[in-house]
N, CA, C and O atoms as a Tripos MOL2 file, in Angstrom:
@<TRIPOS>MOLECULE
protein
  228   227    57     0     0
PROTEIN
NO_CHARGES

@<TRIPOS>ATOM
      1 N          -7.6130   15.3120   -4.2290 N.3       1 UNK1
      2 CA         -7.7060   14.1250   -3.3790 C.3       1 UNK1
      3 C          -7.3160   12.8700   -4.1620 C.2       1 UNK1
      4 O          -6.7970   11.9170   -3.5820 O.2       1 UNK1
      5 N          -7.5450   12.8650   -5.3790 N.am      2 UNK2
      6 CA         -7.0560   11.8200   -6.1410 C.3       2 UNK2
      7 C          -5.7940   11.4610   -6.3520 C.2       2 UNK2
      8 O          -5.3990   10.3420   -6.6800 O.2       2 UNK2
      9 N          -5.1330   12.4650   -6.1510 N.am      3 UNK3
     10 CA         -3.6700   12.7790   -6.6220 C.3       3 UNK3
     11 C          -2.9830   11.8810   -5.7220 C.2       3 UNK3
     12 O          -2.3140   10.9240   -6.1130 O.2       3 UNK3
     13 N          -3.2480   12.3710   -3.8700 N.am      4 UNK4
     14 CA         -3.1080   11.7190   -2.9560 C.3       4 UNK4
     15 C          -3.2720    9.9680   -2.8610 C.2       4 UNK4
     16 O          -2.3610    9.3040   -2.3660 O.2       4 UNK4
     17 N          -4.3360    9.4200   -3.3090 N.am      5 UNK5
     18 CA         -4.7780    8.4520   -3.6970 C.3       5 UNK5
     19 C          -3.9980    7.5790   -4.3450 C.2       5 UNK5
     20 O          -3.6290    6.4760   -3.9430 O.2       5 UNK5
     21 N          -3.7220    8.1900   -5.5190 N.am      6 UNK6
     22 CA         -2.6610    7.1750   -6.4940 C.3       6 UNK6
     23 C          -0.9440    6.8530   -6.3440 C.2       6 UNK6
     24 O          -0.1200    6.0150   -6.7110 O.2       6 UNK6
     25 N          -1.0450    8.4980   -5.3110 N.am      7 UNK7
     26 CA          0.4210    8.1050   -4.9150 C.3       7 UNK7
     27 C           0.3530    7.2320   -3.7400 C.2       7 UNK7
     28 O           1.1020    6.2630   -3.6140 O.2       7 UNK7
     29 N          -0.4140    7.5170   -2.9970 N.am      8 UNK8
     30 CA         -0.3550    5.8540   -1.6620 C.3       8 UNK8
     31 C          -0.0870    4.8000   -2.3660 C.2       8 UNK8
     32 O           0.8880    4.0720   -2.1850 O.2       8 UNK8
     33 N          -1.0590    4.6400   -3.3280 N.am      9 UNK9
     34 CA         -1.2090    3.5410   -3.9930 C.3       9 UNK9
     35 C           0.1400    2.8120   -4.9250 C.2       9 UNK9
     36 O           0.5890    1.6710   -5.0300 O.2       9 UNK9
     37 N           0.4260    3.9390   -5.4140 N.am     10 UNK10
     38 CA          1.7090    3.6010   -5.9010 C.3      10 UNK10
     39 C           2.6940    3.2150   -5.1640 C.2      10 UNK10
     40 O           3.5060    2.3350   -5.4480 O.2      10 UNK10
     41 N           2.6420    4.0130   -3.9690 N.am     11 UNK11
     42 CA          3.6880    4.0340   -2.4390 C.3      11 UNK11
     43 C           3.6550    2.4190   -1.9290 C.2      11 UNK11
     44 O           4.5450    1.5730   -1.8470 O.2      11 UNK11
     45 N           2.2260    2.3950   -1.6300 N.am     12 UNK12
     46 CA          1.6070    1.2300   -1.4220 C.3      12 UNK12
     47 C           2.7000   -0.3170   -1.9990 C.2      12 UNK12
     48 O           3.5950   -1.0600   -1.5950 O.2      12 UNK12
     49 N           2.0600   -0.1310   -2.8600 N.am     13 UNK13
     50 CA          2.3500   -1.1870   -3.8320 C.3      13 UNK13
     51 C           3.7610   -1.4890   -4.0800 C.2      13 UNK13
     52 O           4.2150   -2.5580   -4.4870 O.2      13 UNK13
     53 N           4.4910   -0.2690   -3.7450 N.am     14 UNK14
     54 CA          6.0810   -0.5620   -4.3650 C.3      14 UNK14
     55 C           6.5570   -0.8770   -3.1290 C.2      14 UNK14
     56 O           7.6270   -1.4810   -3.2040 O.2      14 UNK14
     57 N           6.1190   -0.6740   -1.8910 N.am     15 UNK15
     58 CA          6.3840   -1.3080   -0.6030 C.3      15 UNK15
     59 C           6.1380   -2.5330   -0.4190 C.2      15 UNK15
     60 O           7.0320   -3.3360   -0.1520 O.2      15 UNK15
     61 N           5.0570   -2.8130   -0.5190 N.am     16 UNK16
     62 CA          4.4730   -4.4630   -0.9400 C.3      16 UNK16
     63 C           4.6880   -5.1470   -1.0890 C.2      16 UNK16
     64 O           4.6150   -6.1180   -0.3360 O.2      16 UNK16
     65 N           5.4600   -5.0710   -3.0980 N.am     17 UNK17
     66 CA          6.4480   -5.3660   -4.0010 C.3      17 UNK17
     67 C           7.3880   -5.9110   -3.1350 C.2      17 UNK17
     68 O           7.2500   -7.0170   -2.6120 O.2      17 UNK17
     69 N           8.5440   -5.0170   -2.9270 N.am     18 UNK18
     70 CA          9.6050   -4.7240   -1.9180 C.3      18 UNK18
     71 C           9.8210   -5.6540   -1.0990 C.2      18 UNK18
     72 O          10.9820   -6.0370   -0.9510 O.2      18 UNK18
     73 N           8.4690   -6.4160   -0.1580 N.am     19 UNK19
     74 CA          8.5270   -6.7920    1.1300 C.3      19 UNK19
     75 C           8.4900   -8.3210    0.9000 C.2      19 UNK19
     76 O           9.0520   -9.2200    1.5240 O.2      19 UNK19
     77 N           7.3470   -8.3780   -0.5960 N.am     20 UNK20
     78 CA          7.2730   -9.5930   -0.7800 C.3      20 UNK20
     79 C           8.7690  -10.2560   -1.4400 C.2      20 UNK20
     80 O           9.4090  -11.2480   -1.0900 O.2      20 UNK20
     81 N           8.9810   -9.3840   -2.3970 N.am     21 UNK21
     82 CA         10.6600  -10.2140   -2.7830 C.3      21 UNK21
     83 C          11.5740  -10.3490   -2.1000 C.2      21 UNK21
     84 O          12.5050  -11.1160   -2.3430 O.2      21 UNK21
     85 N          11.4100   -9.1580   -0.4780 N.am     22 UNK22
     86 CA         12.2470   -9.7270    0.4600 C.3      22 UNK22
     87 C          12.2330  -11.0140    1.2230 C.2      22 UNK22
     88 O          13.1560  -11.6830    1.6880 O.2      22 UNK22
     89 N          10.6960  -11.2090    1.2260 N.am     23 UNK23
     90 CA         10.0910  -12.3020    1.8800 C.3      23 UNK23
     91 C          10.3220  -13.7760    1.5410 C.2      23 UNK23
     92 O          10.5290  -14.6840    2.3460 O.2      23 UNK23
     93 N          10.2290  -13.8780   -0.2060 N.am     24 UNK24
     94 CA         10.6720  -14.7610   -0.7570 C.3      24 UNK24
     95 C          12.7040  -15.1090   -0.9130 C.2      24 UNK24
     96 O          13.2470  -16.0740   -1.4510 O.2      24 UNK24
     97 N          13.1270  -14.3320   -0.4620 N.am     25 UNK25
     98 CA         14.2800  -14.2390   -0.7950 C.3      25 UNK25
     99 C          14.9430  -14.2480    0.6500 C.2      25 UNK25
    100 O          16.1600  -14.3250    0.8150 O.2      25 UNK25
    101 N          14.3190  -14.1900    1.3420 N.am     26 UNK26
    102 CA         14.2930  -14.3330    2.8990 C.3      26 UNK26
    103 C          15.8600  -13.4200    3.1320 C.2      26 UNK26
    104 O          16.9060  -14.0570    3.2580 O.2      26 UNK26
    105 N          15.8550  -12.5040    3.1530 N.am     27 UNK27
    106 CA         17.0110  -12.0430    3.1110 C.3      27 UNK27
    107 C          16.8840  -11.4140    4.8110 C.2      27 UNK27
    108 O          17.6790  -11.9110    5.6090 O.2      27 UNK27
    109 N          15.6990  -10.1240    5.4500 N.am     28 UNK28
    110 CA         15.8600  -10.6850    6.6640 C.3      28 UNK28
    111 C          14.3300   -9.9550    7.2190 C.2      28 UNK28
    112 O          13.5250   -9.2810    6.5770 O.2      28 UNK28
    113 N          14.3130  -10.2770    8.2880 N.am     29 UNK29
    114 CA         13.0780  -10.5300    9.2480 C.3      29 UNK29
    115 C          11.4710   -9.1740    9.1000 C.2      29 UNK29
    116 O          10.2620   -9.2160    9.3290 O.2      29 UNK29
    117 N          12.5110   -8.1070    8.5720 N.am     30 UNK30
    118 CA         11.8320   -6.9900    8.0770 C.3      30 UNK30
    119 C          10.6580   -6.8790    6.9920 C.2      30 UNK30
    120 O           9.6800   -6.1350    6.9130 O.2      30 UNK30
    121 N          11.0720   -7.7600    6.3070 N.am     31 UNK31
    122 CA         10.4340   -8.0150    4.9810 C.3      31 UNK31
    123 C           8.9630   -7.9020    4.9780 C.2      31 UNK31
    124 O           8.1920   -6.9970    4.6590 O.2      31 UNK31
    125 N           8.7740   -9.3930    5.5440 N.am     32 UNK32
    126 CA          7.7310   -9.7200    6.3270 C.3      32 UNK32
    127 C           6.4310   -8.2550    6.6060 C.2      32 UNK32
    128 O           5.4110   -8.0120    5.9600 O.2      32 UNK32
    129 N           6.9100   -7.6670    7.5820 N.am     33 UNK33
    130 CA          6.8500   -6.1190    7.9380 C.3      33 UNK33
    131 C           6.1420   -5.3630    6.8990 C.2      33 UNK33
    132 O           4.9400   -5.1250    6.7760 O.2      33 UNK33
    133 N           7.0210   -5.0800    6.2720 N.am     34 UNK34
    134 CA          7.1610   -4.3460    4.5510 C.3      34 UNK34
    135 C           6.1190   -4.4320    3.8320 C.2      34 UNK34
    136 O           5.4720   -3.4580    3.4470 O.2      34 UNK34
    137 N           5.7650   -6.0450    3.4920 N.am     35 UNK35
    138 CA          4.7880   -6.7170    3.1640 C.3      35 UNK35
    139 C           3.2600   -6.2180    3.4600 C.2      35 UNK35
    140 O           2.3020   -5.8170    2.7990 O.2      35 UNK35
    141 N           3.6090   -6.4960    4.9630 N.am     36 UNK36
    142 CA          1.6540   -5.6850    5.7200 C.3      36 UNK36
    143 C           1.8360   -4.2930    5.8010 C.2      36 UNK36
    144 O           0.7460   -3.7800    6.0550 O.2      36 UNK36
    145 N           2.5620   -3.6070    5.7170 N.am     37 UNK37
    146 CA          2.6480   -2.1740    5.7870 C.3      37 UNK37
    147 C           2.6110   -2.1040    4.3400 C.2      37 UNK37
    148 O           2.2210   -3.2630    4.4880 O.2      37 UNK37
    149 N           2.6200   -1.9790    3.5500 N.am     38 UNK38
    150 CA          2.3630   -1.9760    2.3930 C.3      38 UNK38
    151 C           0.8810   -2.2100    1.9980 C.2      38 UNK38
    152 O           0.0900   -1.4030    1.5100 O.2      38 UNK38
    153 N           0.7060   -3.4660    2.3160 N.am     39 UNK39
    154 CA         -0.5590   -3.7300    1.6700 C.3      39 UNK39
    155 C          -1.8480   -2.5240    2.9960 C.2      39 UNK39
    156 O          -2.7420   -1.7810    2.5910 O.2      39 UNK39
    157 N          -1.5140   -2.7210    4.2760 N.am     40 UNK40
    158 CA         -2.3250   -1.4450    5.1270 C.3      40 UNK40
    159 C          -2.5120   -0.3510    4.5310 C.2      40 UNK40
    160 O          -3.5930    0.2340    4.6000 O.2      40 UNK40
    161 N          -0.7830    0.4140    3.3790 N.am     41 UNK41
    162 CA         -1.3350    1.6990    2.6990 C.3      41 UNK41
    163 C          -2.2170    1.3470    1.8490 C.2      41 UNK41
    164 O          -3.0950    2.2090    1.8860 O.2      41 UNK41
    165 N          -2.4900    0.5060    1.0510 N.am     42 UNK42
    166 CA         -2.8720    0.5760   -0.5200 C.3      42 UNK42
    167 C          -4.2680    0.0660    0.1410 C.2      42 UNK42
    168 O          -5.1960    0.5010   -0.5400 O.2      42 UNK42
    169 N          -4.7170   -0.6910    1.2130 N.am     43 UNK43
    170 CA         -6.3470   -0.4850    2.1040 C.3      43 UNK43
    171 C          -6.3600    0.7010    2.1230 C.2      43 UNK43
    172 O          -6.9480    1.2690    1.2030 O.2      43 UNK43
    173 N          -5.7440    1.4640    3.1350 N.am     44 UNK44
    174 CA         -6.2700    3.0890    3.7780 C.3      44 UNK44
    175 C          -6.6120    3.8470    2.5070 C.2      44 UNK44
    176 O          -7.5940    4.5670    2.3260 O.2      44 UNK44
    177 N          -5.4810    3.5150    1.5270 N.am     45 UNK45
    178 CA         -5.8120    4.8720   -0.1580 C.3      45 UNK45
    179 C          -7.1590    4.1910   -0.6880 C.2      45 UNK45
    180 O          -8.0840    5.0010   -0.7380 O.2      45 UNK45
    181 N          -7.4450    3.0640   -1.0440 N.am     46 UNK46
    182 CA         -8.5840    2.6730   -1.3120 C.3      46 UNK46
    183 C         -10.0950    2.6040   -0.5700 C.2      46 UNK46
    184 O         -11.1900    2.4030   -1.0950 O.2      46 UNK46
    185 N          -9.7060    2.8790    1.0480 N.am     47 UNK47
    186 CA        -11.0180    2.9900    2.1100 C.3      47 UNK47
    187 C         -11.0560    4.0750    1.5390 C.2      47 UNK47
    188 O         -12.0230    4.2570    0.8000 O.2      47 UNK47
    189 N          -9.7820    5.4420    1.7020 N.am     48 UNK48
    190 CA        -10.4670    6.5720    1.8820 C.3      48 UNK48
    191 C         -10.5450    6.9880    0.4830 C.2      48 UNK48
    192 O         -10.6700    8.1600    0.1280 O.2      48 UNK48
    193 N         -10.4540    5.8350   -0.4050 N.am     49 UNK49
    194 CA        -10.5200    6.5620   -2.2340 C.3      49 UNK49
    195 C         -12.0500    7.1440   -2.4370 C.2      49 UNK49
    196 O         -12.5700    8.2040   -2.7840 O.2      49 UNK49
    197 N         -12.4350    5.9260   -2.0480 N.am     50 UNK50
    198 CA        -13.7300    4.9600   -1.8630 C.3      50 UNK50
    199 C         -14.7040    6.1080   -1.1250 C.2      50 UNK50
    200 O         -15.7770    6.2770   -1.7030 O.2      50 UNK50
    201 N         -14.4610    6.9730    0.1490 N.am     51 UNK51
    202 CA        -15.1820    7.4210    0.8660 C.3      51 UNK51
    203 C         -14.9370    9.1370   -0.0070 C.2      51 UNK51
    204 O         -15.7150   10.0710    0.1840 O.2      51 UNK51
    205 N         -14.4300    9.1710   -0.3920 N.am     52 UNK52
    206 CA        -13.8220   10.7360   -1.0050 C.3      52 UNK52
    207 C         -15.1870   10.5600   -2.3980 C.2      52 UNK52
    208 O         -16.2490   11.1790   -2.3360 O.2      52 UNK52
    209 N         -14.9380    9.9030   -3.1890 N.am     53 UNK53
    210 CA        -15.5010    9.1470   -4.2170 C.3      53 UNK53
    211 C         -17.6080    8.9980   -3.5550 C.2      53 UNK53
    212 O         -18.4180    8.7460   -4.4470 O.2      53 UNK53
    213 N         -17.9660    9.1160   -2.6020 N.am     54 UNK54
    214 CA        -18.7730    8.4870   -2.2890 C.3      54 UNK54
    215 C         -19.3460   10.0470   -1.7670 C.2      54 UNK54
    216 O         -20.5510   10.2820   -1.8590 O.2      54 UNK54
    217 N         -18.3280   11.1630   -1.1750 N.am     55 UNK55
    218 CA        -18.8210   12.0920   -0.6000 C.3      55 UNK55
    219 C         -19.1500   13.2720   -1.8480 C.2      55 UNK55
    220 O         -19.7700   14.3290   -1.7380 O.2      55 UNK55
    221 N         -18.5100   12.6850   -3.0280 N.am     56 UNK56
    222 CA        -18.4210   13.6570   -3.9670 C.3      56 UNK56
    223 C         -19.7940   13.3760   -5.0460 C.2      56 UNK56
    224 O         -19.9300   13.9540   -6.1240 O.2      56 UNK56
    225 N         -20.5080   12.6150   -4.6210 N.am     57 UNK57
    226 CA        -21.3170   12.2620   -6.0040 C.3      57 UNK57
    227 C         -22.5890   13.0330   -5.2940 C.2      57 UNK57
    228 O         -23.6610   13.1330   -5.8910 O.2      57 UNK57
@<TRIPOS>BOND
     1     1     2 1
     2     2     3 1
     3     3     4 2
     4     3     5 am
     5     5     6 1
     6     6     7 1
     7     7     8 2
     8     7     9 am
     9     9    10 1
    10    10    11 1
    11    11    12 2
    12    11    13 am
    13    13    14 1
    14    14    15 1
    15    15    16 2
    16    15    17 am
    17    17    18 1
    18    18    19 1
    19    19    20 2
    20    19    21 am
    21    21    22 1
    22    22    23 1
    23    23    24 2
    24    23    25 am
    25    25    26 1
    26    26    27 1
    27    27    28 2
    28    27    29 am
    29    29    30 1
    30    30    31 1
    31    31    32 2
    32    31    33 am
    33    33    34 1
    34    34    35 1
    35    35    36 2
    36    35    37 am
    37    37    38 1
    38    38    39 1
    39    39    40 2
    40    39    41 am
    41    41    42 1
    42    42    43 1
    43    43    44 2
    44    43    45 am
    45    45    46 1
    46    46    47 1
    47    47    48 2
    48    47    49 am
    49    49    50 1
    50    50    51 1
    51    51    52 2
    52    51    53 am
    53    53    54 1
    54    54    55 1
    55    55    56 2
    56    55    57 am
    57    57    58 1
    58    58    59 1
    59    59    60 2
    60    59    61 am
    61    61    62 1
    62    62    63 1
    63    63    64 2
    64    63    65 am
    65    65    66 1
    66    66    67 1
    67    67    68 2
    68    67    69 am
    69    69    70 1
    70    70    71 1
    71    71    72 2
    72    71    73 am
    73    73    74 1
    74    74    75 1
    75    75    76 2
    76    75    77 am
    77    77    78 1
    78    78    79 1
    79    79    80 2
    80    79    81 am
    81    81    82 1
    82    82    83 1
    83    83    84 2
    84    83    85 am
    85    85    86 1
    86    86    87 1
    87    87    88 2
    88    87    89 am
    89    89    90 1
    90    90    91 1
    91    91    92 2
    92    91    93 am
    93    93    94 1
    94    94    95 1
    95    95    96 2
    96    95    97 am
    97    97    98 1
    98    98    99 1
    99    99   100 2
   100    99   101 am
   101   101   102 1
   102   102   103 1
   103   103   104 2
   104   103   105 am
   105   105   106 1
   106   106   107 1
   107   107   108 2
   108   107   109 am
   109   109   110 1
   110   110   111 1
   111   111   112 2
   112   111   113 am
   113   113   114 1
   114   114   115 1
   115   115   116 2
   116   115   117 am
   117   117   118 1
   118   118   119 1
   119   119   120 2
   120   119   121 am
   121   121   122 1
   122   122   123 1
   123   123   124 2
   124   123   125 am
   125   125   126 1
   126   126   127 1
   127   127   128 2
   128   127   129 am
   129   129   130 1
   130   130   131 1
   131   131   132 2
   132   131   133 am
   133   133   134 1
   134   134   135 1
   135   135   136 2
   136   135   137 am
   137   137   138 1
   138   138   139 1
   139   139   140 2
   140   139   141 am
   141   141   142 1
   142   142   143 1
   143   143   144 2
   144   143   145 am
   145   145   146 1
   146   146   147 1
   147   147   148 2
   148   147   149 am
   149   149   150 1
   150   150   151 1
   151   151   152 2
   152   151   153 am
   153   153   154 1
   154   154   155 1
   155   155   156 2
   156   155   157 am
   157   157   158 1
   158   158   159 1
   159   159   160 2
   160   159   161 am
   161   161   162 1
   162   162   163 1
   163   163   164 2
   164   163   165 am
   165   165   166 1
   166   166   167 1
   167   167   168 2
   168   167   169 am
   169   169   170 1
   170   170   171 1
   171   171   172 2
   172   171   173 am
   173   173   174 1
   174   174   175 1
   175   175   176 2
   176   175   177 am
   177   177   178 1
   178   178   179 1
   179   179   180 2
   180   179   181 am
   181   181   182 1
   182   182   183 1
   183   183   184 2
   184   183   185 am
   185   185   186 1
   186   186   187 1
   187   187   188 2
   188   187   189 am
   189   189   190 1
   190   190   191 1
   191   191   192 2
   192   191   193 am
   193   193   194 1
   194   194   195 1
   195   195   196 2
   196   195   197 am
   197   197   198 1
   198   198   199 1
   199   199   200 2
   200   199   201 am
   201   201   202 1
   202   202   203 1
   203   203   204 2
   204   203   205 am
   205   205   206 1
   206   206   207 1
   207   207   208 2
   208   207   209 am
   209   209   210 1
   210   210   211 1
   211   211   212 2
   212   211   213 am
   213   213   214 1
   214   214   215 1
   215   215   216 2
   216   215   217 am
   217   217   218 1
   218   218   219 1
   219   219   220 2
   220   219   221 am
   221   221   222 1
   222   222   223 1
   223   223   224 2
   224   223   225 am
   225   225   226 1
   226   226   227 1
   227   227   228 2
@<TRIPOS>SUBSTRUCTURE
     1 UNK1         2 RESIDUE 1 A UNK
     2 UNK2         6 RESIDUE 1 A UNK
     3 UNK3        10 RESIDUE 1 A UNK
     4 UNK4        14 RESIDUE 1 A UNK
     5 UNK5        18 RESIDUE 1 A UNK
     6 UNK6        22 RESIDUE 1 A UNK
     7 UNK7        26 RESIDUE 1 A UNK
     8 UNK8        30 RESIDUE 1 A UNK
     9 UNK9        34 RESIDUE 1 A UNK
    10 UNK10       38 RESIDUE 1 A UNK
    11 UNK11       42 RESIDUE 1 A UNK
    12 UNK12       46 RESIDUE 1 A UNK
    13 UNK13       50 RESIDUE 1 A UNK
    14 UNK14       54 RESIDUE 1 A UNK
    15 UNK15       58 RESIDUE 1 A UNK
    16 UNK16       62 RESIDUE 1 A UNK
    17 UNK17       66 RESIDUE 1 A UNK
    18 UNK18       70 RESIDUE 1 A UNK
    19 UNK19       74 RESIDUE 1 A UNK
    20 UNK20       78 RESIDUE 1 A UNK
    21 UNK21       82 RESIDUE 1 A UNK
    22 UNK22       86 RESIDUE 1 A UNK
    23 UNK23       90 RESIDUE 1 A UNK
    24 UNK24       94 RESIDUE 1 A UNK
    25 UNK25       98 RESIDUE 1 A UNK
    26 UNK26      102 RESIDUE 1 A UNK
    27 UNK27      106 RESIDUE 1 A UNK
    28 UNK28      110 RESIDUE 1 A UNK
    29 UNK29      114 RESIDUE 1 A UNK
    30 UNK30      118 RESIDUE 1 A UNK
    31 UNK31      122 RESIDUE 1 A UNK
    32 UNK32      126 RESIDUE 1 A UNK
    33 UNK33      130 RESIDUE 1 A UNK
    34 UNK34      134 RESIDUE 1 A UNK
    35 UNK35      138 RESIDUE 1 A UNK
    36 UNK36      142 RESIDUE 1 A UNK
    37 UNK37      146 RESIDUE 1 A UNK
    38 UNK38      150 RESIDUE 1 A UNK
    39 UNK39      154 RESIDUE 1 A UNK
    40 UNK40      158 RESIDUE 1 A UNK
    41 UNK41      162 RESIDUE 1 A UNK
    42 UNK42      166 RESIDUE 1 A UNK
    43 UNK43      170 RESIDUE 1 A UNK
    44 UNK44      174 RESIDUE 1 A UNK
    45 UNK45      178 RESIDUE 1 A UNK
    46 UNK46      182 RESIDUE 1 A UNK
    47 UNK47      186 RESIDUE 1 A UNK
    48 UNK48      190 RESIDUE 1 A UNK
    49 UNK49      194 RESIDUE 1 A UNK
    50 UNK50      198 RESIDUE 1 A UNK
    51 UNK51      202 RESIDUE 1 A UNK
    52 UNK52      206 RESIDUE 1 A UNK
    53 UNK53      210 RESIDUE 1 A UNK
    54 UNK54      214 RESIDUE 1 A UNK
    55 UNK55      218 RESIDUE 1 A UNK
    56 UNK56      222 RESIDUE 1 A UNK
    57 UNK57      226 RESIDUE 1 A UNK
């Protein structure tokens, strides 16, 4: 389950990344997008890090 976890997170984040330098660079309307979909994965890997983490102790 962890495994899963770090790759969202990684997924996450490099989407994020991605959306925000599109954002700043305004190149086009998507970006924006990119940005909250990104940061939504790297919530969901951390809600359900968090609840995996919580069911296991």
């Amino acid at each position: 389950m962890q495994n899963i976890t770090k790759i969202a997170l990684s997924w996450g984040g490099f989407v994020m990344v991605a959306g925000i330098v599109g954002t700043l660079q305004k190149t086009s309307s998507n970006n924006g997008a990119l940005a909250i979909a990104g940061a939504v994965v790297i919530a969901g890997a951390m809600i359900s890090g968090a609840i995996a983490d919580h069911k296991s102790k």
